[in-house]
N, C-alpha and C positions, 0 to 999 in steps of 0.2 A: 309309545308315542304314535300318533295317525301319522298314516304316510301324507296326510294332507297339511295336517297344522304342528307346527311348535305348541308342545304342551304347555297349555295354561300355567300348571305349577310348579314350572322349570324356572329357579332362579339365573339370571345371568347379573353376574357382578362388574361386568364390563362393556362399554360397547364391542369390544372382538370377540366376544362369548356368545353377542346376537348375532354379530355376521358368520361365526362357526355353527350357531344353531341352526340358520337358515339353510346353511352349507350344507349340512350335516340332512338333512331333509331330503332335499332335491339332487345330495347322491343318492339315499338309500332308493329313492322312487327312479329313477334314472340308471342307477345299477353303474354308479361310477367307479373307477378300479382304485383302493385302496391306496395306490400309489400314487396315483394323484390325487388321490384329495389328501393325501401326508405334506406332496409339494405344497397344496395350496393355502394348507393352514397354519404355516410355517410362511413373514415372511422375507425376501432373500435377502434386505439389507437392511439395517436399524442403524442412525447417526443420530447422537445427541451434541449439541454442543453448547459452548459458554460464551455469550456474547458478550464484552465488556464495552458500555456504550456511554461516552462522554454527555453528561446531560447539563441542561442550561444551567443548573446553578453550579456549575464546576465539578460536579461528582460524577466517580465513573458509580454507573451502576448494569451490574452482571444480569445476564437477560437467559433463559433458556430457551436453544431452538432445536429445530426437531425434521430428518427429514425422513422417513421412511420407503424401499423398495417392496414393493410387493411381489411383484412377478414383472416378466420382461419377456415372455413365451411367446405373445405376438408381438413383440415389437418393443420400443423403448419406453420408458415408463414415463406418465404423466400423470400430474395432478396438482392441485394448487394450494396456496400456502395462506394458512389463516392466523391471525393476530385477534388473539381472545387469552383473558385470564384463566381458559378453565380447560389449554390447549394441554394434554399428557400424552406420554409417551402412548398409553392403551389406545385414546380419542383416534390420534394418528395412524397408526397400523390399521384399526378398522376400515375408516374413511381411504386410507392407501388400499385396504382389500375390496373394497366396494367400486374403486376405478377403476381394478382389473376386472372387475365384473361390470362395471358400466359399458368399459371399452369393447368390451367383447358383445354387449347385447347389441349394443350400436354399430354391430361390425368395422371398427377400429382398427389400427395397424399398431397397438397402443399396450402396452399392460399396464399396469397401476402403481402409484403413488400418490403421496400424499408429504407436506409439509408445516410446521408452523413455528409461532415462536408465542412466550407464554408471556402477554403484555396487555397492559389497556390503551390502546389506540386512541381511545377518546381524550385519556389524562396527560398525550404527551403532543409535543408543538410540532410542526412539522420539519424542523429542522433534527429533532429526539427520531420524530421517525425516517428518516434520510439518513440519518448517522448507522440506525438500527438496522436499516434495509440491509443496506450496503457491506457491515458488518456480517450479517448472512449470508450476503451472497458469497463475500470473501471464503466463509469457511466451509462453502458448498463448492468450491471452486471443482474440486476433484467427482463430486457428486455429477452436478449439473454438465446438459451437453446437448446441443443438435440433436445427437441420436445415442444418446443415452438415458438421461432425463430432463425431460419437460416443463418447469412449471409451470403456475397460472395465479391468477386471481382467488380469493377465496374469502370467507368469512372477516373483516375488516381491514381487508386489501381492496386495492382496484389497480386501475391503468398507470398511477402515481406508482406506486410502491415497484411495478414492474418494471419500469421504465428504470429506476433507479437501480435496479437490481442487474436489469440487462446490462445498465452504460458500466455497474463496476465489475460483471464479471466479464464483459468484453476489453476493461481499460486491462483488467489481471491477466488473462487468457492471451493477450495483442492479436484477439478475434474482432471481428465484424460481422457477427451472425446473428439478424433480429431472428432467428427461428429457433434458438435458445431456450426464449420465451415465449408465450402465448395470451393475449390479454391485455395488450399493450396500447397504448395510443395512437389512432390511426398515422399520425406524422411521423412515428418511428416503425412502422410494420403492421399498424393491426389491421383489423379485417372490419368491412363493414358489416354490422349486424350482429357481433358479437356480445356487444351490448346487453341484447332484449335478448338474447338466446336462449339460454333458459328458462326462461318464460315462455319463452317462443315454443320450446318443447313440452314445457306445458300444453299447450293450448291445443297443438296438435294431436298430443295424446287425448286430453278430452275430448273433443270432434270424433277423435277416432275410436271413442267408445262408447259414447253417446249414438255411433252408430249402430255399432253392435248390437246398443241396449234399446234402440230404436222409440229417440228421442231425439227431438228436433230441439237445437238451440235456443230457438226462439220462443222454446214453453220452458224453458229449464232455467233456473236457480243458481247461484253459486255464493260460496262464502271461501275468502283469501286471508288468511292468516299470515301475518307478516306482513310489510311493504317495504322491503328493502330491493336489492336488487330485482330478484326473482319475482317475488308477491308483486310489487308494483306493474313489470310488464305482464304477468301474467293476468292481471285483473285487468289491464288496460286491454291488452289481444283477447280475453273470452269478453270484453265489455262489444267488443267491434264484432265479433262474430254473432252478436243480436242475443247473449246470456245477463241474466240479469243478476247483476252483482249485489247482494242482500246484507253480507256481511265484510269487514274488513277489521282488520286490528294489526297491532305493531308493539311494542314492549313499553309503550306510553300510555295505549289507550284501544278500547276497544268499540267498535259500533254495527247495527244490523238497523235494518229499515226495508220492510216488508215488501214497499211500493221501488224499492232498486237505489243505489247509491250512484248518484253522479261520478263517475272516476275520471270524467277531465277533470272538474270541477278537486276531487281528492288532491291530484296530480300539483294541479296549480296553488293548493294549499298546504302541502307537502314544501315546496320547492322554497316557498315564502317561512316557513316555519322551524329551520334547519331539520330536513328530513324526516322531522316526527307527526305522529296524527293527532297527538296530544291537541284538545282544545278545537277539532273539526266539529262543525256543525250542523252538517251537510246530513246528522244519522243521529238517532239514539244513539247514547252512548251505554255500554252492558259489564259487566264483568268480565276480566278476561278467560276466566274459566266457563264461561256461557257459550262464547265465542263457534268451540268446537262442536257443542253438542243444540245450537243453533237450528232452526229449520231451512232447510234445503235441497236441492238435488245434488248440485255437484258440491264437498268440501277440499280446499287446498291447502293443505299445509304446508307453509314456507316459510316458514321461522327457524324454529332449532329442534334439536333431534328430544326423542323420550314426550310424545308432548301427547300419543294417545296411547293411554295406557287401558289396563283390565279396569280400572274405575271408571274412565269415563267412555270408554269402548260403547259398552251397552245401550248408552243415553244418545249415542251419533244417530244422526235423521237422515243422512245424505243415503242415496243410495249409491254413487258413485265415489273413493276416495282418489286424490290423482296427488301422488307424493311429492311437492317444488323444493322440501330440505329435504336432505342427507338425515336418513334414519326415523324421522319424522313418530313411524309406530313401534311401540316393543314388540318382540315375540310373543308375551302375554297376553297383547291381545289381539293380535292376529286367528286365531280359534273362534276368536270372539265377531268378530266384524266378518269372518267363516259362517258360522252358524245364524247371522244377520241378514247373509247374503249380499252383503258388499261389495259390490268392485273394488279393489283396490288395484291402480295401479301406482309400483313401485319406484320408490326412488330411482332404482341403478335404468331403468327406462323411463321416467316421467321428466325427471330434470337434465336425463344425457345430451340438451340439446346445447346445453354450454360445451362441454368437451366435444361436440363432432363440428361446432365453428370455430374451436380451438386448433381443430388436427385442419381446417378450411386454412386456417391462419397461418400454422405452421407449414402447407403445402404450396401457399402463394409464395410465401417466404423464400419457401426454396428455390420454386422457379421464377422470383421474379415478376410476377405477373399478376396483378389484382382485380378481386370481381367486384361488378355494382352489385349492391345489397341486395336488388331483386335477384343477383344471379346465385348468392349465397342465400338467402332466405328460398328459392327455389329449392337447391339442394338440398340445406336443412331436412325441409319436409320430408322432399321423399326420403331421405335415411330415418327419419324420423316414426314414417309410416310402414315401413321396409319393417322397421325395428319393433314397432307394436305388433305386427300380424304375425312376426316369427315367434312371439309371447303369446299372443291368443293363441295360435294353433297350437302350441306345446301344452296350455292350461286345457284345450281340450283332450289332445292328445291323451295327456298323463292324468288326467281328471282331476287336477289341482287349481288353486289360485293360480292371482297374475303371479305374485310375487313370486310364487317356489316356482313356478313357470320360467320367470325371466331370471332366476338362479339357473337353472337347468340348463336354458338358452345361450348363456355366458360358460356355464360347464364342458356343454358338448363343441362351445370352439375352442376352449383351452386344454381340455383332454386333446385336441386332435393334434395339436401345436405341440404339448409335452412329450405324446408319443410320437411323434414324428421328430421332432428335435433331440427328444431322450430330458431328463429330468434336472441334466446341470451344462 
């Protein structure tokens, strides 16, 4: 195997098989001690449990939920809890190993976790998911904590779901601590700006390598994949910084228009259509497999993970990749968009900008005291810029991509924390 790329013809059967493979890379090139990289691919806590949730037509029906430790070397573990059918136990421990890697690239006080439960949010009423929440949070009671673990928002959660989670493990706990949770609705704790935040680190990262690559905004391209949380600011913040957004698509519908897409215009159409692109007008509409391998400068994926593979690797136009989901590309082809000459920046640094207004949330919390969104979107940034330059110099550094880069980046703070603190 290249000490630069995951080999093309290395099967992984799992998502924790690609975050061990990347792992596994960016110690051999980094010369990481054996003994920690055993800690890290091991991790420290696994819960599963059985939710039995009273539904409107009178039946209980039993729900699986999930919440995984990963590490807790810097600090107490966080991560947020997603509500999807296709939520397992493997999906979770990766996404949990990828936090203690986000946290640490983003210089974090944070290790990693991850949580879910295995439902279709869309098929149940919101009184099924309030029953459901709350159910969870009951049987996290011993999990979850100020400064133990963190959660947050995630894949078919928001501010709702949190809320409800906070009020029942505070009524169980006879606590009153919004900093439990993170993600929450401003009127019980949240933070302003948390909203657009990962998107927000989007955009930051792209500016911040569009520098590098020394290309001006205002001549460059982009195509956004997804419109959900993430996709949506993020096409809206690279639309304001003078990028012209060409392509967009959502799990309804896809579209690309060469002369730029109106994205207030999306926004406002979106909002009136219950959340979907389905039926916008505003673009040709394309195959959603077109979408990726699209003409462009910058591509963002931000949808869901596995989504560029060794098939369509080849066919991508962009020269820059800026990763807004979790996992976004295989190992596979990574080699691939290598040998391309790709930028790619990575997940655990293109989208950290949710989890570092998450720890913004959890710090107001404690003390009390809340910033205007300028004052948090200030900050954002610089951690956010802090966080890219410490990846670029390591991919020069070590002569590798971003991504084994912002592995390494995440390595060499959590090797210092293991040995310093010892391994248990």
């Amino acid at each position: 195997m290249s000490a630069q790329t995951v080999n093309a013809s290395q099967a992984h059967e799992s998502m924790f098989e690609a975050v061990l493979a990347r792992l596994d890379v960016a110690a051999k090139i980094m010369n990481l001690s054996e003994e920690v990289a055993q800690v890290l691919r091991n991790p420290q806590k696994q819960v599963k449990v059985s939710l039995p949730v009273m539904m409107d037509v009178g039946k209980i029906q039993i729900f699986e939920g999930y919440r995984t430790i990963h590490s807790t070397h810097l600090g107490p573990s966080k991560g947020g809890i997603r509500y999807a059918m296709d939520v397992n136990a493997d999906e979770v421990m990766a996404l949990a190993a990828w936090m203690s890697f986000k946290c640490a690239v983003a210089n974090l006080p944070y290790g990693g976790a991850k949580g879910g439960i295995k439902c279709d949010p869309r098929a149940m009423s919101v009184g099924e998911l309030e029953r459901l929440s709350r159910a969870y949070a009951a049987s996290m009671k011993d999990i979850f904590g100020v400064n133990r673990d963190i959660p947050a928002p995630d894949m078919g959660t928001s501010g709702r779901e949190m809320a409800w989670i906070l009020d029942e493990y505070n009524k169980i706990t006879g606590e009153d601590n919004p900093g439990v949770i993170t993600g929450k609705p401003l009127a019980i704790g949240g933070s302003l700006g948390r909203d657009a935040a990962t998107g927000r680190g989007v955009m930051v990262n792209t500016l911040a390598a569009l520098k590098k690559m020394n290309l001006k905004p205002s001549e460059v391209t982009a195509v956004v994949q997804g419109f959900g949380n993430v996709g949506s600011h993020a096409a809206r913040l690279l639309s304001e910084q003078g990028i012209k957004i060409v392509g967009i698509g959502d799990h309804t519908a896809s579209f690309y228009s060469e002369k730029g897409i109106d994205i207030t215009a999306v926004h406002e159409y979106v909002i009136k259509n219950n959340r979907v692109l389905k039926g916008f007008t505003g673009a040709t509409e394309i195959a959603a497999d077109q979408l990726l391998i699209s003409k462009c400068d910058v591509l963002v994926p931000a949808a869901l993970q596995n989504v560029i593979t060794e098939e369509n690797a080849p066919k991508i136009q962009a020269k820059l990749i800026v990763e807004g989901a979790n996992g976004p590309t295989t190992p596979d082809a990574d080699p691939i968009l290598h040998d391309k000459k790709i930028i790619c920046v990575p997940d655990i640094l293109a989208n950290s900008g949710g989890v570092t207004v998450s720890y913004f949330e959890w710090v107001q919390n404690k003390a009390g005291y809340y910033w205007t969104e300028d004052e948090v979107n200030a900050k954002h940034d610089i951690k956010m810029e802090i966080a890219f330059e410490h990846v670029w110099n390591n991919a020069t550094r070590f002569k590798t991509g971003m991504r084994i880069a912002a592995y390494i980046t995440a390595l060499q703070k959590i090797e210092q924390a293991v040995t310093l603190k010892g391994a248990y």
